[in-house]
VOBA-1610 file (N, C-alpha, C; in pm, whole numbers, padded with zeros to 5 digits, always signed):
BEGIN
Unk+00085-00120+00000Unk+00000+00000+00000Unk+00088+00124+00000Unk+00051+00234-00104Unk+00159+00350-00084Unk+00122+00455+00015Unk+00182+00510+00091Unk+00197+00565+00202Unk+00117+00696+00131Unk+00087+00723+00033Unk-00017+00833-00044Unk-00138+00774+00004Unk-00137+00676-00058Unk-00313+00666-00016Unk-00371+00636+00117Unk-00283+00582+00195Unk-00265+00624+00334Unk-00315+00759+00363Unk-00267+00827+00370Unk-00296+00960+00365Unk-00422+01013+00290Unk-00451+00969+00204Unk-00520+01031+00162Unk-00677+00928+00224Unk-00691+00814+00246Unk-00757+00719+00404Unk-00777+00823+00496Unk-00669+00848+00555Unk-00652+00929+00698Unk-00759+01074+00706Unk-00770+01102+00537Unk-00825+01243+00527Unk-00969+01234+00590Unk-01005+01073+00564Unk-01109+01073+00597Unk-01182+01018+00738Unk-01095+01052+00830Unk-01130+01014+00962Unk-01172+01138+01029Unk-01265+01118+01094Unk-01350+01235+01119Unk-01272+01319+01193Unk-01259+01453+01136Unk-01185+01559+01157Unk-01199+01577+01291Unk-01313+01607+01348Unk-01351+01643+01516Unk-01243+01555+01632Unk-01230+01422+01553Unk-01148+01345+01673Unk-00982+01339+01610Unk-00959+01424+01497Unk-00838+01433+01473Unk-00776+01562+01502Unk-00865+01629+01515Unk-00794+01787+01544Unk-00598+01764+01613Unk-00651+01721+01729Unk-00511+01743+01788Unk-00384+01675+01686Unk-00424+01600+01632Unk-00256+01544+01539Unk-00234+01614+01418Unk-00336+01687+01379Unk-00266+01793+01292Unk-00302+01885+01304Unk-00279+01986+01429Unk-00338+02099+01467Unk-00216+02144+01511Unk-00164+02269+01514Unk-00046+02336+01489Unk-00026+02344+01654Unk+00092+02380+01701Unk+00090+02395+01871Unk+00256+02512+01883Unk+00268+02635+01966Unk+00365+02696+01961Unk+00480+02612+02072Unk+00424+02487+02159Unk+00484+02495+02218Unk+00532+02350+02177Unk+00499+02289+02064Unk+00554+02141+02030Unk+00689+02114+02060Unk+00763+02200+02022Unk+00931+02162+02036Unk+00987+02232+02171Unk+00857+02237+02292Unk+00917+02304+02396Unk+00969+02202+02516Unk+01081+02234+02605Unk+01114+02130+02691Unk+01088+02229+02821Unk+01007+02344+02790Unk+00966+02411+02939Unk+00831+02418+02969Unk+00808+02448+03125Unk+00663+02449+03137Unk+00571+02575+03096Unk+00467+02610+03092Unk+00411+02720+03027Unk+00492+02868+03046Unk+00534+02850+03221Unk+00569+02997+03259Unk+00716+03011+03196Unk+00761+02920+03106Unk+00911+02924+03049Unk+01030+02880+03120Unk+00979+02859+03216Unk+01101+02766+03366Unk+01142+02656+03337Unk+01262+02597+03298Unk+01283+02456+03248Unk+01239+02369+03320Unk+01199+02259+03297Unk+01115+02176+03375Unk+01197+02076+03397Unk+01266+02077+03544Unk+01351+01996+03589Unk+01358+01947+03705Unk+01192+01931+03726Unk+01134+01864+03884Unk+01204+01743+03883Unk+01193+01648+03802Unk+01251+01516+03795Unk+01363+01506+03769Unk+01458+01580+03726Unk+01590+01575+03698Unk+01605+01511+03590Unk+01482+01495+03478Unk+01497+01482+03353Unk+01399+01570+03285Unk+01430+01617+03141Unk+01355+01715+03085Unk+01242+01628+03024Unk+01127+01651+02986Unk+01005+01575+02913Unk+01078+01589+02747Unk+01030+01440+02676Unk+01072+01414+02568Unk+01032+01546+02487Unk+01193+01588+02409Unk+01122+01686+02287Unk+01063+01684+02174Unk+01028+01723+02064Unk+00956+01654+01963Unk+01068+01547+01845Unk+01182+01599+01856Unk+01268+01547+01796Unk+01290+01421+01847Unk+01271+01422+01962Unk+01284+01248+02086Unk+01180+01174+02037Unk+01054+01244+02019Unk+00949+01164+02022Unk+00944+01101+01838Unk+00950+01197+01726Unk+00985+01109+01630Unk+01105+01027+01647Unk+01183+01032+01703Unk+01259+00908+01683Unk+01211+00770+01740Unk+01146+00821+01814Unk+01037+00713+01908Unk+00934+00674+01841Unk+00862+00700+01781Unk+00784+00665+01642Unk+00772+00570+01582Unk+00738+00456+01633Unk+00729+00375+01509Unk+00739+00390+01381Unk+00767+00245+01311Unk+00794+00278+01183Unk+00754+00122+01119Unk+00766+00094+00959Unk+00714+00049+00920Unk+00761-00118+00948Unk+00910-00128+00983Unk+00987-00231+01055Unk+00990-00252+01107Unk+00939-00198+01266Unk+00873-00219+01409Unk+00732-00310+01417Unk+00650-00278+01337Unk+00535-00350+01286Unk+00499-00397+01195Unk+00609-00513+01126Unk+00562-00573+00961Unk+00430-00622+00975Unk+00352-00565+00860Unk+00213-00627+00789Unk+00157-00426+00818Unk+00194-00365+00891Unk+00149-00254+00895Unk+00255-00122+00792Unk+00170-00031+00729Unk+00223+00089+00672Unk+00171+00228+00780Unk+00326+00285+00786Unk+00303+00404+00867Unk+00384+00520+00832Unk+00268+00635+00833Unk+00324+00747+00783Unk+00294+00840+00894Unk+00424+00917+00930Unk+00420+01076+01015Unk+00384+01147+00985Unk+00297+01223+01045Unk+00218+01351+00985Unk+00352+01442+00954Unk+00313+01516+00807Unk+00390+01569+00732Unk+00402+01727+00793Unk+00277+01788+00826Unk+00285+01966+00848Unk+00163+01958+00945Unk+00210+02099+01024Unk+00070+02099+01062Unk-00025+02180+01037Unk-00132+02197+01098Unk-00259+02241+01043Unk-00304+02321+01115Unk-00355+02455+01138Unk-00434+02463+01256Unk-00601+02518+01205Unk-00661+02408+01204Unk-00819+02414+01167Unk-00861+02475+01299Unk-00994+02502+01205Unk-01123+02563+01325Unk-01155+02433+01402Unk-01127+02341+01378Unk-01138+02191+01522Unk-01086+02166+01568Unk-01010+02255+01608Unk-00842+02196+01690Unk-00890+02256+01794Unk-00971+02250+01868Unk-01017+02323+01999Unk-01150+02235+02028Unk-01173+02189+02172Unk-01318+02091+02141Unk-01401+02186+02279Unk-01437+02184+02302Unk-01514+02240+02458Unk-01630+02110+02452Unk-01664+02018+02605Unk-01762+01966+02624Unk-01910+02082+02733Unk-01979+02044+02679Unk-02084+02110+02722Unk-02111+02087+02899Unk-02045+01935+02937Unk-02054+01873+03046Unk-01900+01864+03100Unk-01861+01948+03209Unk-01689+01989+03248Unk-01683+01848+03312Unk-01762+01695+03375Unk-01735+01557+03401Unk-01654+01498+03269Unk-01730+01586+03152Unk-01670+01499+03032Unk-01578+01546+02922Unk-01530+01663+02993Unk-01381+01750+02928Unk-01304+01675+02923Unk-01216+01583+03006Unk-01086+01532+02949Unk-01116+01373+02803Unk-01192+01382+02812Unk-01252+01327+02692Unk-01248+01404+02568Unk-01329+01483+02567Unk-01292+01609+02444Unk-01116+01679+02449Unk-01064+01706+02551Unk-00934+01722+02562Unk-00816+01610+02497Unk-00877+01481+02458Unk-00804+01383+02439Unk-00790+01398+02317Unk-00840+01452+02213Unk-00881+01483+02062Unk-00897+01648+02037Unk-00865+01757+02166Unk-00833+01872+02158Unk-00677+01911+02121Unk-00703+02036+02051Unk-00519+02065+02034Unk-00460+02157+02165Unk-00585+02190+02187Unk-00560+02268+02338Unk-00606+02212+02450Unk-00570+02087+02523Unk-00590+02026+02660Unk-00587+02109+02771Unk-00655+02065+02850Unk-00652+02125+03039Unk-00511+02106+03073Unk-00435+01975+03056Unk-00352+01916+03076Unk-00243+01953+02981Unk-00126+02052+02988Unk-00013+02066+02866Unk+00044+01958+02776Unk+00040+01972+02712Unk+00141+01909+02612Unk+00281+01977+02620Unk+00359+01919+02625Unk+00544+01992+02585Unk+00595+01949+02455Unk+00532+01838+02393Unk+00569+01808+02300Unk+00493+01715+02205Unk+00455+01697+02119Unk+00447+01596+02035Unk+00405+01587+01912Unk+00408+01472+01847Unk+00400+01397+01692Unk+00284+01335+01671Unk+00223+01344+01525Unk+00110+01207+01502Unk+00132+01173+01347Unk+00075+01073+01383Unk+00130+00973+01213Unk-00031+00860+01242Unk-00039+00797+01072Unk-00100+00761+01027Unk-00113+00587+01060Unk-00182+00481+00987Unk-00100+00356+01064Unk-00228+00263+01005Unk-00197+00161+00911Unk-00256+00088+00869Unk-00213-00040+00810Unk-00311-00126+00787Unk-00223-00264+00766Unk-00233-00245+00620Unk-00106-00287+00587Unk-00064-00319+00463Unk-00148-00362+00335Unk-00204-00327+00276Unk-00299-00390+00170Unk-00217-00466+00054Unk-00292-00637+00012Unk-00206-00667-00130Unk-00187-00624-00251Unk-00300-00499-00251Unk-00339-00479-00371Unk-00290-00327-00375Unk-00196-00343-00455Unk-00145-00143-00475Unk-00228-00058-00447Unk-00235+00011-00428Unk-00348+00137-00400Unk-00481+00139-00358Unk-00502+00007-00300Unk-00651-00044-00222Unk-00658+00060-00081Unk-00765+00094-00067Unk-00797+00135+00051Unk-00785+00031+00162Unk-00713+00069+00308Unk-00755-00094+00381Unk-00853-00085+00476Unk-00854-00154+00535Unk-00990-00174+00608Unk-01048-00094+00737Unk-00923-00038+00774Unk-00947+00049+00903Unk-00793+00119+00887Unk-00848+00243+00932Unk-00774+00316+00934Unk-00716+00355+01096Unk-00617+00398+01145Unk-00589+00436+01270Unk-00465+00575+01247Unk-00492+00678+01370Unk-00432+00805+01369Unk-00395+00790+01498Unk-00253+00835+01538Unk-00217+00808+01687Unk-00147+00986+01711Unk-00131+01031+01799Unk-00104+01103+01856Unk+00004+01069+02028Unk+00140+01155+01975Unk+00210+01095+02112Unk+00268+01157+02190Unk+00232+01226+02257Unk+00283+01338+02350Unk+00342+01311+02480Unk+00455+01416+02480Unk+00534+01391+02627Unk+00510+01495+02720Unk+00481+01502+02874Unk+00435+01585+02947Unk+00542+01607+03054Unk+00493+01722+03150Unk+00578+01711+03227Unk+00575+01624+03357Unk+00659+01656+03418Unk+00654+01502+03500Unk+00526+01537+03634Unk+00436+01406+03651Unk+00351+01346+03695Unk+00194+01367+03570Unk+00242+01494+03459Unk+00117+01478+03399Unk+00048+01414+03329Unk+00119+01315+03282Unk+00106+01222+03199Unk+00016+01090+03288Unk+00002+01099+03367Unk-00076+01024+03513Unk-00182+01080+03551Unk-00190+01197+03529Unk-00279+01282+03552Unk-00425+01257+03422Unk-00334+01273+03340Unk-00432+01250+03191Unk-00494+01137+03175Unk-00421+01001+03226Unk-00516+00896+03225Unk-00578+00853+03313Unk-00574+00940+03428Unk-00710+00945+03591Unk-00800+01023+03532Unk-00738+01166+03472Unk-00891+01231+03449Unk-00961+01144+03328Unk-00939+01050+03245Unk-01037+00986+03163Unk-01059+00919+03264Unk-00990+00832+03326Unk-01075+00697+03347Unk-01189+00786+03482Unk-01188+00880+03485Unk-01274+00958+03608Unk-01368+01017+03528Unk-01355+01068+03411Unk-01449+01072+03315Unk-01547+00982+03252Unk-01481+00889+03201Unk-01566+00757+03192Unk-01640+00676+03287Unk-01610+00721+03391Unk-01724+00667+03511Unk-01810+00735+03531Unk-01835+00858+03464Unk-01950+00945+03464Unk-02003+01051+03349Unk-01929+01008+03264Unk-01973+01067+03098Unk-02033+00943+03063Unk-02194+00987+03017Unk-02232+00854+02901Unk-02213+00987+02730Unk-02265+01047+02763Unk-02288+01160+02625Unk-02263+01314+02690Unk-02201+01378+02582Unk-02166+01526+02551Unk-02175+01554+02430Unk-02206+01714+02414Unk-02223+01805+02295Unk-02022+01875+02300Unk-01992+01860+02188Unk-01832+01903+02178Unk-01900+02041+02067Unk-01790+02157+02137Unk-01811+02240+02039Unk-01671+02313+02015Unk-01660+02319+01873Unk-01497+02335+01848Unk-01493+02484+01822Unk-01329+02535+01799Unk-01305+02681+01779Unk-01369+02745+01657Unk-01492+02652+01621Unk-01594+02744+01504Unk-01735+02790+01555Unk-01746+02747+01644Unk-01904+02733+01718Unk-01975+02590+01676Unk-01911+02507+01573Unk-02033+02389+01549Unk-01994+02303+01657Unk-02144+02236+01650Unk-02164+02151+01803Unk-02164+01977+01737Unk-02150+01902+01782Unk-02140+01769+01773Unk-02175+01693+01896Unk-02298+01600+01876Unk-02332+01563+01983Unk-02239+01417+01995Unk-02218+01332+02063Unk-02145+01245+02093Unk-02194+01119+02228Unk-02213+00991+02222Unk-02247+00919+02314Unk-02109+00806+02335Unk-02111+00772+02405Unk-01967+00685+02463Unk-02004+00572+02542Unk-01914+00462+02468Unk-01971+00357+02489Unk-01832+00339+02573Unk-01810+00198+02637Unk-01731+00111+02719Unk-01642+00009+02587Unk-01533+00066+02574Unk-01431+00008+02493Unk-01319-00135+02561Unk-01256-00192+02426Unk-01238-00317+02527Unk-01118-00279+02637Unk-01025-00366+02667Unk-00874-00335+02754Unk-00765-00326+02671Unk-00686-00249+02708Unk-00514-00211+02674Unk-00448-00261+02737Unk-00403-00373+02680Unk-00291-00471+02797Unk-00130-00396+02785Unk-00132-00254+02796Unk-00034-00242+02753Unk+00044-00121+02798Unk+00162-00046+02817Unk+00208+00059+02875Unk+00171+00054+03050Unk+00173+00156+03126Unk+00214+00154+03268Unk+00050+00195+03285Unk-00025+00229+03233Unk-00221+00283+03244Unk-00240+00295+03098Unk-00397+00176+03085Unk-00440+00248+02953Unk-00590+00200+03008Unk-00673+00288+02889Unk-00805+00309+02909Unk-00834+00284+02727Unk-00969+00258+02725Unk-01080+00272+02583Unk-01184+00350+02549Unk-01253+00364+02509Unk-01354+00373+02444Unk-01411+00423+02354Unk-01536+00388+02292Unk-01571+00415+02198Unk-01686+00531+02198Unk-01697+00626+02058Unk-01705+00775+02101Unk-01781+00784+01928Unk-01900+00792+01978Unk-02047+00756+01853Unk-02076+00939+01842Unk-02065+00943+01701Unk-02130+01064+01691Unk-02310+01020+01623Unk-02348+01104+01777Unk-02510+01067+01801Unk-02578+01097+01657Unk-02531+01225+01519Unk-02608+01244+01431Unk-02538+01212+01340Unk-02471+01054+01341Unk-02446+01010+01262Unk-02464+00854+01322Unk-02563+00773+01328Unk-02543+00647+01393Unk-02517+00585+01309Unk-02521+00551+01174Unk-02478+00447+01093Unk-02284+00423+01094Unk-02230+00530+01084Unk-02099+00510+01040Unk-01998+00601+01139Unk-02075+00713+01200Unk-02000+00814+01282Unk-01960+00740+01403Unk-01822+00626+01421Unk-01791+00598+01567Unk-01636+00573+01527Unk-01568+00616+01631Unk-01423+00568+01644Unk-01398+00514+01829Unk-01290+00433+01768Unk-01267+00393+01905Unk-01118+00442+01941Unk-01145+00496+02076Unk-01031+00592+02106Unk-00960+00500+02194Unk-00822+00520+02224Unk-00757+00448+02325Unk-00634+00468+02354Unk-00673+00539+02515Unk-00522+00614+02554Unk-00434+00534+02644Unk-00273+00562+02582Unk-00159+00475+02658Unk-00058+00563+02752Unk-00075+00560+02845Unk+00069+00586+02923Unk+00174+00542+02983Unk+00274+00623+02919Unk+00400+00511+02921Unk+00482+00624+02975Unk+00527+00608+03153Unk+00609+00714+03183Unk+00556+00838+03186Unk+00643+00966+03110Unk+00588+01061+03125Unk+00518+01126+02973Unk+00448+01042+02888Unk+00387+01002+02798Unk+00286+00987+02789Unk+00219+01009+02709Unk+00071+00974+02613Unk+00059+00946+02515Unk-00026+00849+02460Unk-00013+00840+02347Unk-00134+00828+02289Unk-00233+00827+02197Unk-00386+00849+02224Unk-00376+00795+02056Unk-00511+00665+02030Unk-00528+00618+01941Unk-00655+00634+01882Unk-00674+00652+01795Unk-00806+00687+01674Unk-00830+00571+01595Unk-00899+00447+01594Unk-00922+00347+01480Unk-01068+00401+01452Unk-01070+00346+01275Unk-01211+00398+01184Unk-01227+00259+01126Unk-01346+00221+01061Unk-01326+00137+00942Unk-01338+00254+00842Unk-01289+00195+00734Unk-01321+00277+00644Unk-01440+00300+00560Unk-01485+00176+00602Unk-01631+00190+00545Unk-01721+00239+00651Unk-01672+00287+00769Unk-01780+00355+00843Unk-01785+00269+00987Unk-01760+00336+01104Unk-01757+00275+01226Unk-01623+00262+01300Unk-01627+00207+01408Unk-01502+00177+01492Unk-01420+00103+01472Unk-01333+00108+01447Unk-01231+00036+01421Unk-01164-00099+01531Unk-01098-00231+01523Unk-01053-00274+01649Unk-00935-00187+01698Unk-00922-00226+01844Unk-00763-00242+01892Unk-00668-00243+01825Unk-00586-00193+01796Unk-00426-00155+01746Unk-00315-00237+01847Unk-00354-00317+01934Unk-00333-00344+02050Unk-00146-00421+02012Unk-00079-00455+01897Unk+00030-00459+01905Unk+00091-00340+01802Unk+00034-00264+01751Unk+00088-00131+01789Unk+00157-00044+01883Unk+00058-00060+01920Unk+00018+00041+02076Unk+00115-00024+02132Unk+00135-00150+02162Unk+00288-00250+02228Unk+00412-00180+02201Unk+00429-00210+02060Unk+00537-00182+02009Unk+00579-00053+02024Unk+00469+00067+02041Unk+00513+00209+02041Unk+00518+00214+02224Unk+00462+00151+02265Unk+00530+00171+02437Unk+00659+00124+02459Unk+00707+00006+02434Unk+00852+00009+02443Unk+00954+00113+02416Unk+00919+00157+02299Unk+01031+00245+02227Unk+01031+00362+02279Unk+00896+00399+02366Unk+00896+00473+02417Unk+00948+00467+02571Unk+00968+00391+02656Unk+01023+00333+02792Unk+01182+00349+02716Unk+01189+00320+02601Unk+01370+00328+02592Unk+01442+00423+02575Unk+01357+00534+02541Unk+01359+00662+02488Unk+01355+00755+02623Unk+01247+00725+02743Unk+01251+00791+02836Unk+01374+00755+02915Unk+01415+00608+02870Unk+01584+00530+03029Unk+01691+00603+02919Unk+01623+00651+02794Unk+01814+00728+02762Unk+01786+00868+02798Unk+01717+00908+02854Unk+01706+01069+02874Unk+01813+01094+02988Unk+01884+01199+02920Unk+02003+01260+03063Unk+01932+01309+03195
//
């Protein structure tokens, strides 16, 4: 499968839950905390963006899968989500370009299994997003979901244009994988035939990493679940070489 039509797959995963991986950020390549103070609580700096593509999977890490890094970024009118219900913000924050929770850094790339047939569309598409925080926030991000998901069933998301999107959330399967992970699946209510992805966030250290599967013909995609493996390691090896 060529890493074009990949991409050009990816175009079609619903923008609302992609905002954050190609939504532009001033502080992507930053290793300080907002107020500009180097962030050296832990006596290591949070991965920079240059750390984190190298950390990235790639297409040799996961044979039978094709994976492409997001090329530029973007900053659309959906790169901002607001939930109508503040129980069910870090949910919308998970697919926001602007979180409660900082980002210091990160990358997103594309990720699909290999098709036999040159230029076939494949069957599900997946968008990952992988961000490094500062230290304890990355712990933080996967309490406030799983504290969310014990009391979000549905929210109205409304992005930096004013349009609203209603949304219901279902109970996704398990992430056997990284140091905390969580699921679920995230139905857009005025679209029930085809509008669902299944989201699923990994933390690894002082890391996030947040997954998007689609089919392409419409609906949730499975588990990425030796993906998601493979990109936690590299990421644990990436955090034990940090000075």
């Amino acid at each position: 499968m060529h890493k074009t039509r990949l991409r050009l797959a990816a175009a079609a995963l619903p923008a609302l839950l992609l905002a954050a991986a190609c939504s532009s950020s001033d502080s992507a390549d930053s290793t300080k905390v907002p107020d500009g103070t180097p962030n050296i609580l832990s006596g290591k700096a949070p991965l920079t963006t240059d750390q984190l593509s190298r950390a990235l999977i790639t297409d040799s890490d996961v044979p039978g899968y094709t994976v492409q890094p997001s090329q530029t970024a973007d900053s659309s009118d959906t790169s901002t989500l607001t939930a109508d219900k503040p129980v069910c913000q870090p949910l919308a924050d998970i697919t926001s370009s602007n979180p409660r929770i900082h980002r210091m850094a990160f990358i997103g790339a594309a990720f699909a299994k290999t098709t036999k047939t040159s230029g076939a569309t494949p069957e599900v598409i997946n968008q990952m997003l992988v961000a490094s925080h500062a230290p304890g926030d990355a712990k933080k991000v996967i309490e406030s979901v799983k504290t969310a998901l014990a009391g979000c069933t549905a929210f109205t998301a409304t992005d930096s244009s004013g349009t609203k999107t209603p949304f219901t959330i279902s109970k996704g399967p398990a992430v056997p994988t990284g140091d905390e992970s969580v699921s679920w699946v995230m139905n857009d209510a005025a679209d029930k035939k085809t509008g669902a992805a299944l989201i699923a966030v990994v933390q690894t250290g002082d890391t996030v990493t947040a997954y998007v599967s689609v089919k392409s013909s419409g609906g949730a995609g499975p588990l990425p679940i030796d993906v998601a493996r493979k990109q936690s390691e590299k990421l644990k090896t990436a955090l034990a070489a940090r000075k």
